[in-house]
N, C-alpha and C positions, 0 to 999 in steps of 0.2 A: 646934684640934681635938684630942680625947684620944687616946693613943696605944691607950686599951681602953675603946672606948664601953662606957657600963653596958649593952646590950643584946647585947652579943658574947658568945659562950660558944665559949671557948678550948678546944678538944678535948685530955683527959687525953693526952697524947702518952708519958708515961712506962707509963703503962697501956696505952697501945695498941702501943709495943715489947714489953713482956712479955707481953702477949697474943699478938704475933703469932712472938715466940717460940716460945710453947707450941702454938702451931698448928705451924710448918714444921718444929720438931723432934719431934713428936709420932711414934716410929714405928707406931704403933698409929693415925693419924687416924681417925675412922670418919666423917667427915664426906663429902660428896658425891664430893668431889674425891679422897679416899683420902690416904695418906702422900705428903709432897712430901721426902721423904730415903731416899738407899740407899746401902747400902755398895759400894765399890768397892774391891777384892782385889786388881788390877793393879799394884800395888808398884811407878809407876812414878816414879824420882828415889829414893827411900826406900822403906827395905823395912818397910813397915807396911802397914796397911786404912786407905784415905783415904774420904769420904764425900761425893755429889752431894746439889746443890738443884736441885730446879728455876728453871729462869730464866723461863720460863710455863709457867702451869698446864698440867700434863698434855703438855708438849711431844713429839710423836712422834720427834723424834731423842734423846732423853734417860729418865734410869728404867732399873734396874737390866738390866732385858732389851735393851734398845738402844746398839748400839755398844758391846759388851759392857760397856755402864755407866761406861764412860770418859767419857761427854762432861755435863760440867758446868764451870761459871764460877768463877773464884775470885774477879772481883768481886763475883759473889751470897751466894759463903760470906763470903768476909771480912767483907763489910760485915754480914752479917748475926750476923758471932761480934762485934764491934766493937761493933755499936749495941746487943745486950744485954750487953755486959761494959760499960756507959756507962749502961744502969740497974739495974746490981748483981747479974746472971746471973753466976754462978761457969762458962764454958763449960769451963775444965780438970776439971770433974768433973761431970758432968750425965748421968742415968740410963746410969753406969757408961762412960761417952767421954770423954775429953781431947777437944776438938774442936779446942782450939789446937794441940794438938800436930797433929793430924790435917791441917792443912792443909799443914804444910809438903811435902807432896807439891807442892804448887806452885812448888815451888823447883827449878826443872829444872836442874837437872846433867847427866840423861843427855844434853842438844842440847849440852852446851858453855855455855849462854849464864849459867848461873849467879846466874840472877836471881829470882823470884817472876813467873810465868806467870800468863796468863787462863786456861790448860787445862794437864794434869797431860804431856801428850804429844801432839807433831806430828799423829800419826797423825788425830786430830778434829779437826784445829784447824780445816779446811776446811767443817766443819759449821756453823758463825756464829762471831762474837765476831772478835778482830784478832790473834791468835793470829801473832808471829813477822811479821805485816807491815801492823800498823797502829799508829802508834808509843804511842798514848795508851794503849791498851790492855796492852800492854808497861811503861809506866812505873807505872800509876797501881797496881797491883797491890803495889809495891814502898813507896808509901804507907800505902796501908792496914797492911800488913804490920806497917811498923814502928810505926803508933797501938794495930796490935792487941798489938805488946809492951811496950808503956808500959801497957796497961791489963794486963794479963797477964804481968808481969813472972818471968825464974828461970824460963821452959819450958825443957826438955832439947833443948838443938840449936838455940835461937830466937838466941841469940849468936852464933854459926858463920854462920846466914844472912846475919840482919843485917850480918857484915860482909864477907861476899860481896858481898853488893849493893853495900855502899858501895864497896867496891875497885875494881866493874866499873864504876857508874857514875862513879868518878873518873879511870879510863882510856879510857872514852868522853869525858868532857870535854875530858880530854886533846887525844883525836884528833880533834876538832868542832873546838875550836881556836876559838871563838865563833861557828863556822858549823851551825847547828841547818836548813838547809834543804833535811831529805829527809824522805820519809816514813814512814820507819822507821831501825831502827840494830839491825844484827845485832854482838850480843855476843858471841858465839863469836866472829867473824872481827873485830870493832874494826871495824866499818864500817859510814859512812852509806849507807843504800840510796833508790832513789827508784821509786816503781811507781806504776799505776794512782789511788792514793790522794791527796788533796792535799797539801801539805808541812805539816809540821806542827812549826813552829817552837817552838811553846808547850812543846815536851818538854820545854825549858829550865827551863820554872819546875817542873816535875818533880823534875829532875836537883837542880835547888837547894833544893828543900822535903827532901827526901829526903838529901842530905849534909848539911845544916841540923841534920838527928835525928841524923844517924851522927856527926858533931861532938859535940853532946850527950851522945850515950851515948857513945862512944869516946873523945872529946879529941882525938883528931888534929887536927892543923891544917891538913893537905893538904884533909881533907873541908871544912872552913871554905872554904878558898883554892878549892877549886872549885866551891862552893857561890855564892858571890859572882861567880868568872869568870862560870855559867853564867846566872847572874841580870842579869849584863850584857852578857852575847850578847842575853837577852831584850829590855833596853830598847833596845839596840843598832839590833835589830831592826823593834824598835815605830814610833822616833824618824824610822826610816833610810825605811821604805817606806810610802809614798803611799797614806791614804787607811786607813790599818791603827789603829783604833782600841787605846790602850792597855787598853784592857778585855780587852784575850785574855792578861793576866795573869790567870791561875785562883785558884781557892781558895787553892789551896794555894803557890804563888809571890806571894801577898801576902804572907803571913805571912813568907817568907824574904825577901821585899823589905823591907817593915818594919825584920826586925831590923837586916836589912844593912847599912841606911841609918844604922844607932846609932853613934855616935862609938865611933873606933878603944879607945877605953880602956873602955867600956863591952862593946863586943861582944867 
């Protein structure tokens, strides 16, 4: 069977990012739905103007009049500055915004935790998203982060984060100790926490995709050496408990298993 029947028609997928770029950053939209971007003046973590998406249309907790305009996702920004810097959107200069620069308001320093956040500050985080006690939502932010400085390389302060994060998620390693089984992990205090939510061990392959890059761009070898531990708390884990398919390795933990696995002289 061909892998592209001749009667299939492959939707332009690079046209339909740059399309929907120019829609959700559009501050002028005049289409039904109006502008889905507003600025946000709250200086919080970094004393700049950071800017919300919506995360659905027209959301009544979100938009510049609600919550005084605090509450937007950094998974929606990120990914949405990432996937048009991946079909050749220049976002460091786009009708007069750095937008890369602009996100780094999600680098919360003012809680302590030092890391790339789903929300710019506690204060919403109670409004949706996992904001400080869902742990996926905590790590994957720090992912994207660092693809969106590989595509966007040389922003002012994007180095400094970078290796914030890596420092805190190699002192969380530390203290996991190949035990990932809680449902969050508060970085201010070095500590697994467990609530309401279910465990979510998988942070692991997280932790190791993400000191994987900080290896890369830094050289250290402590980010290597924990990037590996934390990839083998993951199979650890996988191996150890009943019934636990190995597929709860993600995206982004294959790629760091892969390399992992490369003879010691190669990796």
């Amino acid at each position: 069977m061909p892998d592209m029947p001749e009667t299939y028609k492959m939707l332009d997928w690079k046209q339909k990012a740059q399309k929907y770029d120019q829609f959700i950053f559009d501050w002028n939209n005049k289409s039904e739905v109006g502008p889905l971007i507003w600025l946000d003046d709250a200086r919080r973590n970094i004393d700049q103007t950071t800017f919300g998406l919506y995360t659905a249309i027209k959301d009544i907790r979100q938009g510049k009049n609600a919550n005084n305009g605090e509450f937007h996702e950094s998974l929606n920004s990120l990914a949405a500055i990432l996937g048009a810097g991946l079909v050749g959107i220049d976002k460091t200069n786009q009708d007069g915004y750095n937008y890369v620069k602009m996100v780094q308001n999600y680098f919360n320093s003012d809680n302590g935790w030092n890391i790339v956040m789903n929300n710019t500050t506690p204060s919403v985080a109670l409004l949706g998203g996992g904001y400080g006690r869902d742990w996926w939502y905590d790590v994957l932010p720090n992912a994207l982060y660092y693809a969106i400085c590989d595509v966007f390389p040389n922003v002012d302060g994007a180095e400094k984060i970078q290796k914030s994060i890596a420092e805190q998620f190699v002192k969380a390693d530390s203290v996991l100790n190949g035990n990932y089984d809680y449902s969050y992990f508060d970085y201010a205090q070095m500590k697994g926490m467990v609530n309401n939510i279910p465990l979510q061990q998988d942070a692991a392959g997280g932790h190791a995709y993400v000191l994987l890059c900080a290896y890369h761009k830094f050289g250290d070898p402590r980010y290597l050496q924990h990037s590996k531990s934390a990839i083998e708390a993951l199979l650890a884990m996988c191996f150890a408990t009943e019934g636990l398919s190995i597929s709860v390795i993600s995206a982004f933990s294959k790629r760091s298993f892969a390399f992992l696995l490369l003879p010691a002289d190669v990796s």
